[in-house]
C-alpha positions in Angstrom: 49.7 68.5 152.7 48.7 68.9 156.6 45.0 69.5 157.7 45.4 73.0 159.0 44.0 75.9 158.2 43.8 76.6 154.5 42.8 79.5 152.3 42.3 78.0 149.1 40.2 75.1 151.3 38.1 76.7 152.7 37.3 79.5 150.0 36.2 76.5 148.2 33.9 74.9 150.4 32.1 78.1 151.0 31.6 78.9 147.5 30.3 74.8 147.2 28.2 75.7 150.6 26.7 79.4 148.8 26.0 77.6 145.7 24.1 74.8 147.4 22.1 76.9 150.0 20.9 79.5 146.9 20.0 75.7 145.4 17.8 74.8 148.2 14.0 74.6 147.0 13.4 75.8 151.2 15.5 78.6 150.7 13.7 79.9 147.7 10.3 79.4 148.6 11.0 81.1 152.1 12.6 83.6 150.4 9.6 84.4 147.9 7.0 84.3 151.1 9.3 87.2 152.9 9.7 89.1 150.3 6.0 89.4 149.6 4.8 89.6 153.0 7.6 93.1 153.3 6.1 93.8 150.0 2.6 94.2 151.3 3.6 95.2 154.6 1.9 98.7 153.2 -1.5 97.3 153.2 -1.6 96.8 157.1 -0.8 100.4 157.6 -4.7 101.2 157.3 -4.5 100.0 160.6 -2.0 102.5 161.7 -3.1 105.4 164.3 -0.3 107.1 163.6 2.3 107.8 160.7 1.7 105.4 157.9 5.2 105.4 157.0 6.2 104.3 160.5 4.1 101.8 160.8 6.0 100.3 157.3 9.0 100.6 158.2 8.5 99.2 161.6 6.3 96.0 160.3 8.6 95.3 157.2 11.5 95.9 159.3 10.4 92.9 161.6 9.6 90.6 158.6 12.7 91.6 157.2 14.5 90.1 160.8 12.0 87.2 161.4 12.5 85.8 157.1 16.5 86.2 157.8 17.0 84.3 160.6 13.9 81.6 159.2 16.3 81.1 156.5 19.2 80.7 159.0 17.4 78.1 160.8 15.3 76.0 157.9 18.7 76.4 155.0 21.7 76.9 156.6 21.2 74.7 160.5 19.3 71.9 158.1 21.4 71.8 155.2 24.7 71.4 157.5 23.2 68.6 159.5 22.0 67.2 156.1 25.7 66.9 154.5 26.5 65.0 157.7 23.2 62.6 157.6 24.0 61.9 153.6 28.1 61.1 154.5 29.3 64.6 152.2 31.0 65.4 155.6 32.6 62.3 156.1 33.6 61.8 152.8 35.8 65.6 153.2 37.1 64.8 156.3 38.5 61.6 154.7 40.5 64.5 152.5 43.5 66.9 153.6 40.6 68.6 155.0 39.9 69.4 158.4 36.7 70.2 160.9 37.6 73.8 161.6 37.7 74.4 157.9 34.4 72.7 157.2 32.7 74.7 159.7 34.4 78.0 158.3 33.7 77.4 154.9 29.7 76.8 155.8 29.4 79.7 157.7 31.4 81.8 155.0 28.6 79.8 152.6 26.3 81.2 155.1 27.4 84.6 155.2 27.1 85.2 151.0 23.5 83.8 151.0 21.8 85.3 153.3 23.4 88.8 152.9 22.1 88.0 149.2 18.8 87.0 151.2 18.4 90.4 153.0 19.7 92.5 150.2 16.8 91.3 148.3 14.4 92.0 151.5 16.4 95.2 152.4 15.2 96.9 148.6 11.5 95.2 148.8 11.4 97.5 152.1 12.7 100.7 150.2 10.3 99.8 147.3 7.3 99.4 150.0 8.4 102.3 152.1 9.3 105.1 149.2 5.7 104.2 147.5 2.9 102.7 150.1 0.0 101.2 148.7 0.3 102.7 145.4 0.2 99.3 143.7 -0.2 100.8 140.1 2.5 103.2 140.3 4.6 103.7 137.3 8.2 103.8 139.2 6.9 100.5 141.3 5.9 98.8 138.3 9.0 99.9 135.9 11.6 98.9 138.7 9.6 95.9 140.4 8.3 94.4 136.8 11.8 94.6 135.3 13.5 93.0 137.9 11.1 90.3 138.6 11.5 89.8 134.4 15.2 89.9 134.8 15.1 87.0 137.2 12.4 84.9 135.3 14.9 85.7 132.0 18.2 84.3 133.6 16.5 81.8 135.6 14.6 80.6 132.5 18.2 81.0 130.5 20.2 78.7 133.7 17.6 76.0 133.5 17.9 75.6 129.7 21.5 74.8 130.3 20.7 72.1 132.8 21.7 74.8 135.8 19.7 76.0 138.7 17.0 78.1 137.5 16.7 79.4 141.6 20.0 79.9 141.9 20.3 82.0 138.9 17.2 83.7 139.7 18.5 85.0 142.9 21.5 86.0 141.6 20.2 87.7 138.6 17.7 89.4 140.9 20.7 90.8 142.9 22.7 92.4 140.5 19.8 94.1 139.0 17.9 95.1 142.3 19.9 98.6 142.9 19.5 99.6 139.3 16.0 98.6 138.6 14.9 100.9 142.4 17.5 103.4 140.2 14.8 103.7 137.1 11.9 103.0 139.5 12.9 106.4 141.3 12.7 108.2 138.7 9.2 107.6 137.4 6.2 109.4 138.9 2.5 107.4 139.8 1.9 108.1 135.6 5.4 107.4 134.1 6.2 111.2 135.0 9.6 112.1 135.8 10.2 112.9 139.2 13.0 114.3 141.7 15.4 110.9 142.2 15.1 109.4 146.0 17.9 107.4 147.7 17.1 104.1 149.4 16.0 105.0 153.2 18.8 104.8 155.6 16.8 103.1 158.3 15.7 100.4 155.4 19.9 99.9 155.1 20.0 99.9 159.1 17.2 97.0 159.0 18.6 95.3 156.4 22.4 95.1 157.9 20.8 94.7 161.3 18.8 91.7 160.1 21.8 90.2 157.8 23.4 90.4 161.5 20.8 88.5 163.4 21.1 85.4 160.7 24.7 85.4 161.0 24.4 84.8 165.1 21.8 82.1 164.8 23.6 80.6 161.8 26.5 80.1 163.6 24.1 78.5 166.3 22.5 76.2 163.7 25.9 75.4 162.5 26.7 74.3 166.1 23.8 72.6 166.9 23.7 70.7 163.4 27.1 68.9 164.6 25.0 66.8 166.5 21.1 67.4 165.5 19.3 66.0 162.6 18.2 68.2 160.2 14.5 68.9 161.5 16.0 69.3 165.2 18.6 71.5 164.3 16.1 73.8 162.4 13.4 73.5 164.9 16.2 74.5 167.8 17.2 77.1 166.0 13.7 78.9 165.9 12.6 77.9 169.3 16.4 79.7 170.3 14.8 82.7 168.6 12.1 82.9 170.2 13.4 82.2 173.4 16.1 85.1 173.0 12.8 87.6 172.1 11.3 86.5 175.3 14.2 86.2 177.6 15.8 89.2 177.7 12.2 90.7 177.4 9.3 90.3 179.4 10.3 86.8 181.4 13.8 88.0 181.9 12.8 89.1 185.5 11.2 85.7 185.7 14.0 83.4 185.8 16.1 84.3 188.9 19.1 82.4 188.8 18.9 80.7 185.7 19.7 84.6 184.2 22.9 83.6 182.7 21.3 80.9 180.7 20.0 83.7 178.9 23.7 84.5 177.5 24.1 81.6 175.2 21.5 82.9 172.9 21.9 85.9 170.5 20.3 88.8 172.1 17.7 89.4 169.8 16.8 92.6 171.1 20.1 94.2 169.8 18.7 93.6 166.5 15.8 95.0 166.6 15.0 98.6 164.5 12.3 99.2 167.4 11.4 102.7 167.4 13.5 104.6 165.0 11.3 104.3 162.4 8.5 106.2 164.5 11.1 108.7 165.9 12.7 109.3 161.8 16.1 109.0 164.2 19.2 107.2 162.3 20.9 104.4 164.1 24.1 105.2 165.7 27.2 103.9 163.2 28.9 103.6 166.7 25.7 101.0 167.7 26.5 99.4 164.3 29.4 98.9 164.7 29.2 97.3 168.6 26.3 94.9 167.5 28.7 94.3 164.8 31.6 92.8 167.1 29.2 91.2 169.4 28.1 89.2 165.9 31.3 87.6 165.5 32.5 87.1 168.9 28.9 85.4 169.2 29.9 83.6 165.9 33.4 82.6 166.2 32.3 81.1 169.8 29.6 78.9 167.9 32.6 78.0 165.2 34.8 77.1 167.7 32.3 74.9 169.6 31.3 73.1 166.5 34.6 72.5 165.4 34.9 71.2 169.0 31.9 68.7 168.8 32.8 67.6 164.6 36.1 66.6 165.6 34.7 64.6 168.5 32.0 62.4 166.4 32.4 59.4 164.8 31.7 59.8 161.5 
């Protein structure tokens, strides 16, 4: 059997990567914290001097960005440069198994997660945009409660069997999300039936635009976690994204010649909803699809680096 590319390979060492980063005790606890700060994202639109609704979508919009890539950086950059630090690497590449495949099968891992991890953020937004601050409203609390009892149900069922009770959680939570905002948008502030809303489109724009955003700087993490311990690769990976918010921005003009530095981070800025929720304009599917391609040439140039550095270290 030769060490090259290999389907079967590498499907299985994502699915082992997914299944360990929905295991992660960091990836559920940051998960919980961004879902409930998009959740009350509603409450700070008191502050708002213009549309209300605006002012949610634009605020849990940037939650929804800032939790994915978090969870790019603190699960996905750390938990790579963990399997190397414990000898899980080594111990595959001692297999018919080889760098490239590794490093595809994580970010393939990668990919399931935290497109699980901004679905989840994607409908909290709906929920918070479609009903404000109306805490006590029957459609919230018929969709919301069911789905957070789901979740406690299956989790609660997983753990009994010795599984993960996060893990299940999350998954559980997933498959019941788009038919518990079904039944929640049919119910009125008093249980009264009501004409049946779709999910936002600029709340599916955010949420594919953020899933995006956590792809690029995963595949950065991935890259950086080839040579990084865990806490550097993580703490690179934010300080990358707040660099890329800056540089590109307002010190952009600031750096004169070192400009093209500014090209080996993800530009964050084509990520950003900015002001579409203000101006009720869709996103372009054309824009979708360029920041789309930009991703995974981004990506793949991270992979291929990474493979690069892996096959270079002495492990």
């Amino acid at each position: 059997m030769t060490r090259g590319l290999s389907l079967r390979a590498v499907v299985g060492l994502a699915w082992t990567h997914y299944l360990e980063l929905l295991r992660q005790p960091v990836f559920g606890v940051v998960l919980a914290v961004g879902l409930t700060v998009v959740a009350i994202s509603p409450q700070l639109a008191v502050f708002s001097l213009g549309r209300a609704e605006a002012l949610v979508l634009d605020l849990g919009a940037s939650a929804l960005l800032f939790f994915s890539v978090f969870l790019a950086a603190v699960a996905v950059a750390a938990g790579s440069s963990e399997r190397l630090a414990d000898g899980t690497t080594s111990l595959l590449l001692t297999q018919p198994i080889g760098p490239g495949q590794l490093v595809i099968g994580n970010l393939l891992g990668a990919f399931a997660g935290l497109a699980q991890a901004t679905f989840l953020l994607g409908f909290t937004l709906a929920w918070a945009a479609r009903w404000g601050r109306q805490w006590w409203h029957g459609g919230v609390l018929v969709g919301e409660g069911l789905l957070l009892l789901g979740a406690l149900v299956w989790g609660v069922r997983a753990s009994l069997r010795n599984e993960s009770f996060q893990a299940a959680a999350i998954s559980a939570a997933t498959l019941l999300a788009p038919l518990c905002w079904a039944l929640s948008q049919v119910f009125g502030p008093r249980f009264g039936l009501v004409e049946f809303a779709e999910v936002p489109r600029l709340v599916l724009e955010a949420s594919v635009l953020g899933w995006q955003a956590a792809l690029a700087f995963a595949g950065l993490g991935i890259l950086l976690a080839t040579r990084l311990g865990p806490g550097a690769s993580a703490a690179l990976t934010l300080i990358a994204f707040l660099l890329s918010s800056l540089v590109r921005g307002p010190l952009s003009d600031a750096l004169g010649s070192l400009a093209p530095l500014t090209y080996l981070l993800p530009d964050l800025q084509l990520y950003w909803l900015g002001d579409a929720g203000y101006t009720e304009q869709p996103v372009p599917g054309a824009y979708l699809a360029e920041v789309g391609l930009y991703t995974s040439l981004y990506v793949t140039a991270c992979l291929a680096l990474a493979t690069s550095s892996l096959a270079r270290r002495e492990l």
